[in-house]
C-alpha positions in Angstrom: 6.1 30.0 38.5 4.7 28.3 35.6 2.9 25.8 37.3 1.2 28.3 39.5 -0.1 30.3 36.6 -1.5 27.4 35.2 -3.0 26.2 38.0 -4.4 30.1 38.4 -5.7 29.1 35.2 -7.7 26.3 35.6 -8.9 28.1 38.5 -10.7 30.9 37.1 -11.6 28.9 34.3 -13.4 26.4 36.5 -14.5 29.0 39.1 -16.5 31.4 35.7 -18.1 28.0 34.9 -19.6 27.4 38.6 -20.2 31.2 39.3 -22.6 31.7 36.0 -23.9 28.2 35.6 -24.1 26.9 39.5 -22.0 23.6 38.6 -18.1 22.3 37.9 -15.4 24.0 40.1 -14.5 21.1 41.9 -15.6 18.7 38.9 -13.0 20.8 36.3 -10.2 20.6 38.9 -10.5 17.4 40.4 -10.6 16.1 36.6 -7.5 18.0 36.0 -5.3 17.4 38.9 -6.5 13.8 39.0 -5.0 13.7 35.0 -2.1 15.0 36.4 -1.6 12.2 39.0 -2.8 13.4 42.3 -4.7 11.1 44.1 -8.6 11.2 44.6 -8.4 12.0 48.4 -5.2 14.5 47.9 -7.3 16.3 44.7 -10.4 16.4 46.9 -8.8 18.3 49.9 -6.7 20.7 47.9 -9.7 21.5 45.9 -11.9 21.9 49.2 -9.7 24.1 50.6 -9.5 26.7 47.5 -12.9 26.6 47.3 -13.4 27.9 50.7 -12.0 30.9 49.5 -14.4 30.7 46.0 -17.7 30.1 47.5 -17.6 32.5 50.0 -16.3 35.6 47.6 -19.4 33.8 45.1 -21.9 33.6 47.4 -21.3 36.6 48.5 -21.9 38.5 45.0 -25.0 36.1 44.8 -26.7 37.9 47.6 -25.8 41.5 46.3 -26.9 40.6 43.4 -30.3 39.1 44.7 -29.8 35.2 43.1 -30.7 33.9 46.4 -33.3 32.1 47.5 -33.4 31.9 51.3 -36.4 29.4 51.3 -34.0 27.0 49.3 -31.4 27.7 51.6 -31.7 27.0 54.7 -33.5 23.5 53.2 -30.1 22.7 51.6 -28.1 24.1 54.8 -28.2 21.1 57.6 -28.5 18.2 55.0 -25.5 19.2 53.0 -23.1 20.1 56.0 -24.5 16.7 57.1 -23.1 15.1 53.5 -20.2 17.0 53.0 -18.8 15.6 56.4 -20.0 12.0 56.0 -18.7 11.9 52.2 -15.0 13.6 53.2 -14.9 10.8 56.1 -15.9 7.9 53.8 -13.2 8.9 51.4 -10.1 9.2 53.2 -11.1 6.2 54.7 -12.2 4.3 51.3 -12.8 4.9 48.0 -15.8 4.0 46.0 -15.5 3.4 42.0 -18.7 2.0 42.0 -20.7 5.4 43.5 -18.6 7.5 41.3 -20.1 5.6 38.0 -23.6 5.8 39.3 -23.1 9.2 40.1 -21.7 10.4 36.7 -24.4 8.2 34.9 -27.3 9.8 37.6 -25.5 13.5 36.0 -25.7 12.4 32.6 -29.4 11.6 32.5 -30.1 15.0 34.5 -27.8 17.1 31.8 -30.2 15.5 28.9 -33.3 16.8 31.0 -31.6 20.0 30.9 -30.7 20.6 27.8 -34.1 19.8 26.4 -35.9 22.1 28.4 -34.1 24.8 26.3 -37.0 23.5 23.6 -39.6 23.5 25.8 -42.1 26.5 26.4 -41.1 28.2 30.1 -43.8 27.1 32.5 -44.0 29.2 36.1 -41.0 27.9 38.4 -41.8 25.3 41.1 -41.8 26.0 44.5 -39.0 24.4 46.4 -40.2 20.8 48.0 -39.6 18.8 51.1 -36.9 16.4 48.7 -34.4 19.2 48.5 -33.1 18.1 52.2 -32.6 14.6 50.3 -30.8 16.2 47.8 -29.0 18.1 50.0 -27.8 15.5 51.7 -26.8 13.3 48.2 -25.1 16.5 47.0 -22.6 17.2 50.0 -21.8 13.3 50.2 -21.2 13.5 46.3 -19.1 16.5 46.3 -16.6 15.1 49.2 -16.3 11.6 47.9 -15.8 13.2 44.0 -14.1 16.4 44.6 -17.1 18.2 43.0 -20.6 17.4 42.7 -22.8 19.5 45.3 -23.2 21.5 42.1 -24.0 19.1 39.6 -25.6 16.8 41.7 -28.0 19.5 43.3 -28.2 22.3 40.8 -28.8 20.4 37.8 -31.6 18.1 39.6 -33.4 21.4 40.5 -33.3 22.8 37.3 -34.5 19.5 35.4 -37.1 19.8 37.6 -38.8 23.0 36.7 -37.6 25.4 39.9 -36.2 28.8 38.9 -32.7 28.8 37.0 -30.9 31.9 38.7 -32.4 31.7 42.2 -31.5 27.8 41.9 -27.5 28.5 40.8 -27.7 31.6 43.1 -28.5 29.9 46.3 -26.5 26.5 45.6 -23.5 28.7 45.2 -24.3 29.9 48.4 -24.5 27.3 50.5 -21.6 25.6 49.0 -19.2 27.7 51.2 -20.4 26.0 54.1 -20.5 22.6 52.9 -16.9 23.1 51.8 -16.4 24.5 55.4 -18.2 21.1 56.9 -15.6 18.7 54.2 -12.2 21.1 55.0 -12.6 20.9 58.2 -12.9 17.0 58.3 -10.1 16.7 55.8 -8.2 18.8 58.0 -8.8 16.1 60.4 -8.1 13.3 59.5 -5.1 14.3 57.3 -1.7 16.3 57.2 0.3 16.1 53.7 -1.3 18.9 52.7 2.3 20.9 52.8 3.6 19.8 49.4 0.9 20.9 47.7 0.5 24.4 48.8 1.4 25.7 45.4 -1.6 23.6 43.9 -4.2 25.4 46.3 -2.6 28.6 45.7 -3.3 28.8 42.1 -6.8 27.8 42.3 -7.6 30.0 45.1 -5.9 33.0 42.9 -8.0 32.0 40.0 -11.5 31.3 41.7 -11.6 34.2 43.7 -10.6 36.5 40.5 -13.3 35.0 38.6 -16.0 34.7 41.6 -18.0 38.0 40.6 -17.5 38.0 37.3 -19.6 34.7 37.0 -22.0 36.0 39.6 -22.8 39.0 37.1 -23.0 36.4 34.3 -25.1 34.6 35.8 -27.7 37.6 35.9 -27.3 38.6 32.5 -27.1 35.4 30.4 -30.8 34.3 29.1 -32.4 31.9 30.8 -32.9 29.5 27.8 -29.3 29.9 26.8 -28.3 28.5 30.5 -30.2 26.0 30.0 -28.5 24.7 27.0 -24.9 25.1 27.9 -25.6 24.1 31.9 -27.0 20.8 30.0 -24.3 20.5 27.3 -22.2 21.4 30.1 -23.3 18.2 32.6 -22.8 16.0 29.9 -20.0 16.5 28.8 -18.2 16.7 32.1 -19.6 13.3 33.5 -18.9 11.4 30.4 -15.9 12.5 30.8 -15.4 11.6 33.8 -17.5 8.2 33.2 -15.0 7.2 30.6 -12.0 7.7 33.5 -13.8 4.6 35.4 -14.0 2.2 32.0 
């Protein structure tokens, strides 16, 4: 019983960070149950399959509460179901320490952008571009292979890049239920030992779901300069973090 409130725990904790700032569920859990001794493939599934349950209660409050962008989303849509499945095959099959150090560095640099933009005088938001498929694809193929990234990888790139900071977290929540549908499903797969930790997935999917529309309605209420700040601090921290794990 104590294991599955803490693992409750770390998923609502992880689950108010993505909700409000469009990044880290899978990066805060991954980073926890890999600490813990779980294997990079094993931490990756149970962490997919939890957030099924996540995204879709997140994305869901994202739409009621207008954060989405559909222009945005069906341009993330193909590329990261596309990434998500190529990225959960690549890592059952192998693992890459090499991609996940490029990544994290790739993160770091974006979570600088960020955070100085909180200094910076708001300009007009960008219209989305024909690059977000690209990203799309980088994000879902990130995400599978790490455990967490579509988030960081694609919500933080966005933002550095002068598009609108709710629409942008709103609608990368969004289509994160179905890239997490595309990367289940192919875990599902390709593995079975899923049995013996059913108590792991449990908790988070307890926690997440809880926390889903809470962050959904932080999201719309926090400033936008504030986000910017902690969504940057946020990035760095999390990658160096996770950096210092491959050293």
């Amino acid at each position: 019983m104590q294991q599955l409130i803490i693992f409750i725990i770390v998923g609502f904790a992880a689950e108010m960070i993505d909700g409000t700032m469009g990044m880290a569920y899978g990066v805060s859990s991954n980073t926890f149950l890999r600490s813990a001794g779980v294997s990079s493939v094993i931490s990756s599934a149970c962490v997919h399959i939890a957030e099924l349950f996540t995204t879709l209660v997140s994305g869901i409050s994202h739409l009621k509460l207008k954060n989405v962008s559909r222009d945005l989303f069906f341009k993330l849509l193909i590329p990261g179901i596309l990434g998500g499945i190529l990225g959960a095959y690549s890592l059952v099959s192998f693992e890459s320490r090499i991609l996940d150090i490029l990544i994290d560095a790739y993160l770091i640099v974006m979570g600088v952008i960020i955070f100085s933009k909180m200094f910076r005088k708001q300009k007009e938001a960008r219209e989305y571009g024909n690059y977000v498929g690209v990203l799309g694809l980088a994000g879902g193929f990130s995400d599978a292979l790490g455990g967490g990234g579509w988030g960081p990888v694609v919500t933080s790139t966005l933002i550095a890049s002068g598009h609108d900071t709710r629409r942008t977290i709103g609608t990368v929540n969004t289509v994160e239920f179905f890239v997490t549908l595309a990367e289940t499903t192919t875990f599902a797969a390709m593995m079975h030992d899923f049995q013996s930790y059913a108590l792991v997935i449990i908790g988070l999917i307890i926690g997440g779901v809880a926390a889903a529309p809470l962050g959904a309605i932080l999201c719309k209420k926090i400033p936008v300069r504030a986000m910017l700040g902690i969504i940057g601090t946020l990035v760095v921290f999390l990658n160096v973090v996770k950096l210092m794990q491959h050293i």
